[in-house]
Structure formats: C-alpha cells, structure tokens
Phi, psi and omega in degrees: 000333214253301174298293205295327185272030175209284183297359164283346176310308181288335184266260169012305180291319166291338174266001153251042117346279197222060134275317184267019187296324187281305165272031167326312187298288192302332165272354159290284189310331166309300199278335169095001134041083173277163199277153085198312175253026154298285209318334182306359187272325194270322242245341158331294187301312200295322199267315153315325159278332185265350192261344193228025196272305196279003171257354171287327193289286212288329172298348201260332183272349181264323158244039190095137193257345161331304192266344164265038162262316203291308192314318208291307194293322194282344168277311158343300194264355160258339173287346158283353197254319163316288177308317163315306156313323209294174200234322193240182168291280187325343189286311179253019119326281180322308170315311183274336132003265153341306199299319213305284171350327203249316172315310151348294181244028173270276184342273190276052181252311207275323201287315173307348181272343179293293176321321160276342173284317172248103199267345168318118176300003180263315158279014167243001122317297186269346145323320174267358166272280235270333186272328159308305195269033129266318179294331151299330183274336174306267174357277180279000169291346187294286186344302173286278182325332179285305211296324182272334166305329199261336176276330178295313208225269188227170164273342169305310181317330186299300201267344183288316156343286216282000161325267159357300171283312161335309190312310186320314209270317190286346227225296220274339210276316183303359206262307178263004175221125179282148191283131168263148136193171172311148175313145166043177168236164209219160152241128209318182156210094167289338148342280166327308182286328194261354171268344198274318138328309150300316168333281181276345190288278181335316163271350164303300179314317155327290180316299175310305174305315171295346196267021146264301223239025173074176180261012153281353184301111216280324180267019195253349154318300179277334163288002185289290191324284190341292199285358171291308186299284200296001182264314175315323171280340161312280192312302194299349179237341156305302210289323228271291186327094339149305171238106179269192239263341192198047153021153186258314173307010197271303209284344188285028192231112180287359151310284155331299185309321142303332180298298224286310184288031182240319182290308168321306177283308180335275183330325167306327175264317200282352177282300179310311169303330161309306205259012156286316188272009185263342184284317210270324191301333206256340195245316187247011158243349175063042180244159178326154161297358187263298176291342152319302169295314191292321171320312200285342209308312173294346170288320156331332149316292175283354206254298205302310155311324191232033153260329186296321208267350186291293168297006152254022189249298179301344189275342183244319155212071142101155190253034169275310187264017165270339194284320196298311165330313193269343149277356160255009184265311189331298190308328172318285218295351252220315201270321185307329182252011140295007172285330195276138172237171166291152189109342209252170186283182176271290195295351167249354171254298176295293183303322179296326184275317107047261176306334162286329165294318182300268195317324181268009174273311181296326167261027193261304235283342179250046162218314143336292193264007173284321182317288191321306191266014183309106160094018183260160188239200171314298184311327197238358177345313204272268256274314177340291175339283185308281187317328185275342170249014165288298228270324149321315187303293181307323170281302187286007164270302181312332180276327141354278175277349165246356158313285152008263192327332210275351184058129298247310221240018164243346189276303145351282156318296183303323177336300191292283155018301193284333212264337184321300178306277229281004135277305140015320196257300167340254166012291177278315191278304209275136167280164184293167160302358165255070104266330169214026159079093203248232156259032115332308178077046156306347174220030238214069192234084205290081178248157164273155184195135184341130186299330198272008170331000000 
C-alpha cells in the first residue's frame, strides 16, 4: 500500500509533465497564446521543478521528507485547481509555475522514502523499476488523458483531475509511512537554488526568443549573457558555501556523475519528441485532440515491456551494457519516427517508430534512476532523488525550447544526437558493476556514512 501511494503521487506529478501537451491548441485559441508564448505552459512547469528540485531534496532531507511531501502535494494541488480555473495567459503560466514548485517538493521526497524502505540491493532495484516505469506510463497516460478531456470536456479538466488524487495521497500517506531526515544538522543554500533557476529560466528565454527574431537579437544577447553570468555565480557561491546545493563528494562516486549526464540528454530528446509529435499529429495528419491521445496508447504498452524487462536484463548484465542496449534502441525509434509528414498513415508510419521509442524508454528509465541514486543513504536520499529529477526537468525545458525551433523532423533528429552522445558518455564513462557496485548493489548499502564520503 506504501508503494502504491507514493506512486500514485508520482504518476500525477508526471503527468503534468505532458498533459497539456495535447491541449496546447484549444488553450492558444482560449487564452489568446502568442506562438513564442505557448511553449511556457510546458517549460513553466519544467523550470519550477527542475530549478527548485535539488534545495527541495536537501529540505526533505534535514526537515523531514514526510512532511516536505505532504506542503509539496498540497501546494500541487491548489496552484491545480488555480490553472483550471485561470482566465488569462498569465495566470496560467504562474500556476503551472506554482504547480512546478509543489512537484519540487513532493517528487524526491517520495522517491527518497522509496529508497530508504527498500534498502536491499535487489528490491531497490525492482522498487525502482517499477517507479520509472510508473513514471514513464505518468508521461504518456498526459497524453491520452489530455487528448480525451480537452475533446469531451475542457482543456480545464487536465488540472481540475488532479484534486481527488491529491486528496487522496494527503489522507492515506501519513497513515503508512513514518517520518525520516537526515542525521545533524545543515542549513539550506538558498542562493545556490535561485541562481540555479535564473539560470535555466534565462536560457529558455533565450531559446524561445531566438526561434522568432534570430540570435542576433540584441535581447536574446543579453539574455545569453544574463544566464552565463548567473551560472558562474551559481558555480562561484558552490566553491564558497560550507553546504552547497550538490556537495562535490555526492558526485565522487562516477556512476551517479554519469547517470545523471546520461539522464540529461535522454531527457533532452524524449521531452521534446513529446511536444513535437503531439504537434505534427494534430497539424499535419489532422487528427482530433482526442484521437491524438489515443494515437499515444501504444507507447504505454511498450514503455510497460521493457520496464519488465529492465532489471532483469541489468541485473544480469550490468547497467553499462542495459543502458547502451536501451540507447540505441531509443535512437532507432527516435530517427524512425522523424520521418512522418503529411499524409502518412498511423500504422505504416507513426506507429512503428512509436514502439520502438516506447520499448527503449522503458527499458532505459528504472536503470537510470537506479544508477542515479546508487550507493546513497539515510543521509543524502533526498538530494540523490533530487539531482535526478533536476536533470530531467531542466533538459526537457531545454530541450523543448531548442528542439522545437528545429521543426519535427530536425528536432527529432538532434533528439537521437542527443541520445547518441550520451551513449558515449555510457560507454566510456560508467564503470562496470564489479567496480563501484551499481545495481547489482555489491556495495550498494544502506548505512550512514561521513559527509566528506
């Protein structure tokens, strides 16, 4: 039951990811949209969860991750009921803002209480399998849910949903899971997070600007500028900080350090081929936003396979070579479905790349994030958590806003590009499983252990 609530937490959360992806169109023509301020419904959300992911991490772990889950779901669920509601564009920017925000501190809250309940390295393996592969059917369940809410009923229905599970989750979680945090005490870096946020807001903006008025644009210059400067004063207030936002020892372990830049570029593609294909599906084969959704059905389907098959393919041989496997099958799916134009069919076009895309989503994303949090403890969960769901959020708002411009079959493309490098980096980088214990977990042990670890 303690597993089922905390991932129905997560598939909720994820799933405003790309819920409003389907109804992009129908919330431009409501609210009045400009094509340069559409994309802000999605990368709002994306730059609020992911810019405020690692000082939520570290809050969940010093004042409890119970309780910064339940503020985080309950600010969830009123900037959702706030975006359902909103009247203007701006309105429902801030809200999914807000939304991002509550996801922040829900998210590696939830995931770090997983992490500490199941601490064996093999049931932290299928426990963490089974919440990628809820968080991925979160992704494409947006999709589906979007596409029939916005044709039945509203494009409102996407956020107004999720009140009743909020509820849920707020009533039931405190019954089954007892309260954690870190060993002493640390004080936040609250700095650290708002220059780490400026950052990325800034370079979104960039992106988004340039794909109207070019990079010649004296003000897509200074925001360039703007967002160099504040990531230097980020690193340079890290260097300073007694505790900053991502400890240099957290990264001394190269698994993690690889996971997470492997998770970037994934991420980078698989956000982006989402909000492409909901576009090309709906403008240039011309289907409802409903048959839109439905269209996506199979990837869940396939997303569903190849999470059964992801830990027992890494558990047997290792996650250097389950990752490589499962980045080339993405790059398959990812150049196969840059292909569809108008005119073509679902089932000799669409669909095939679809499934192949699916199936390498499923089997990358609970080996990711097993990778990711490998060898983390009582002490550091929440932030292992955090950094990992950082680097998604922030790569699929970048990738979002510089994909995008590339328009569907170019975008697509740089996607496999993205995914390409980052198998490389795989490759090259991540040590085997007898070397620093990954998931197979030969050192993979929930004990405490000194901060300069």
């Amino acid at each position: 039951m303690r597993m089922f609530v905390l991932c129905l937490a997560q598939f909720i959360l994820v799933l405003d990811d790309t819920v409003v992806n389907v109804a992009l169109p129908s919330i431009r023509d409501e609210l009045g949209f400009s094509s340069s301020g559409l994309p802000w419904v999605v990368n709002a959300y994306f730059l609020a969860f992911g810019g405020l992911l690692l000082l939520c991490g570290r809050m969940a772990d010093l004042l409890g991750r119970r309780r910064v889950f339940l503020i985080g779901m309950a600010l969830f669920g009123v900037a959702s009921l706030a975006c359902g509601l909103a009247q203007e564009a701006w309105q429902l920017v801030i809200g999914r803002f807000v939304q991002g925000a509550g996801a922040a501190m829900a998210g590696p809250a939830a995931m770090s209480m997983i992490t500490l309940l199941y601490p064996g390295p093999e049931e932290r393996a299928r426990a963490l399998g089974v919440w990628g592969g809820v968080a991925a059917l979160g992704g494409t369940s947006g999709l589906v849910l979007s596409g029939v809410l916005t044709d039945l009923v509203s494009w409102r229905g996407i956020f107004l949903i999720n009140l009743p599970v909020v509820a849920m989750v707020l009533v039931l979680l405190p019954r089954l899971i007892p309260e954690s945090r870190a060993p002493g005490r640390r004080r936040l870096d609250v700095p650290g997070a708002v220059l780490v946020t400026g950052t990325a807001v800034a370079l979104v903006y960039a992106l988004l600007r340039s794909a109207e008025t070019g990079w010649g644009d004296p003000i897509v210059i200074g925001v360039v500028v703007l967002s160099a400067a504040l990531a230097v004063a980020f690193l340079v207030a890290e260097s300073r900080t007694a505790a900053p936002l991502v400890p240099r020892s957290f990264l001394a372990s190269r698994t993690r350090a690889v996971a997470n830049g492997a998770t970037l570029l994934f991420s980078l593609a698989m956000y982006a081929m989402s909000f492409l294909l909901m576009i090309q599906v709906q403008t240039a084969l011309g289907y409802s936003p409903l048959l839109a959704g439905v269209a996506y059905l199979p990837y869940g389907a396939g997303i569903l396979a190849g999470m059964w098959l992801s830990s027992r393919i890494s558990l047997r041989i290792g996650t250097r070579r389950a990752l490589l496997l499962a980045f080339l099958v993405n790059i398959a799916g990812l150049l196969t479905l840059s292909g569809v134009a108008a005119g073509d069919s679902y089932a000799a076009h669409v669909l095939p790349g679809l499934l192949i895309l699916s199936l390498g989503n499923g089997l990358s994303l609970p080996v990711m994030a097993a990778a990711a949090v490998d060898g983390t403890t009582a002490e550091d969960a929440g932030l292992g958590s955090a950094l990992f769901t950082s680097v998604q959020q922030i790569g699929g708002a970048v990738g979002v806003a510089a994909l995008a411009t590339m328009g569907f079959s170019g975008g697509l493309t740089a996607g496999a590009a993205c995914v390409a490098l980052g198998a490389v980096l795989i490759a090259v980088l991540l040590p085997s499983r007898t070397r620093e214990g990954e998931v197979s977990g030969t050192r993979d042990r929930l004990r405490p252990r000194s901060p300069a670890r």
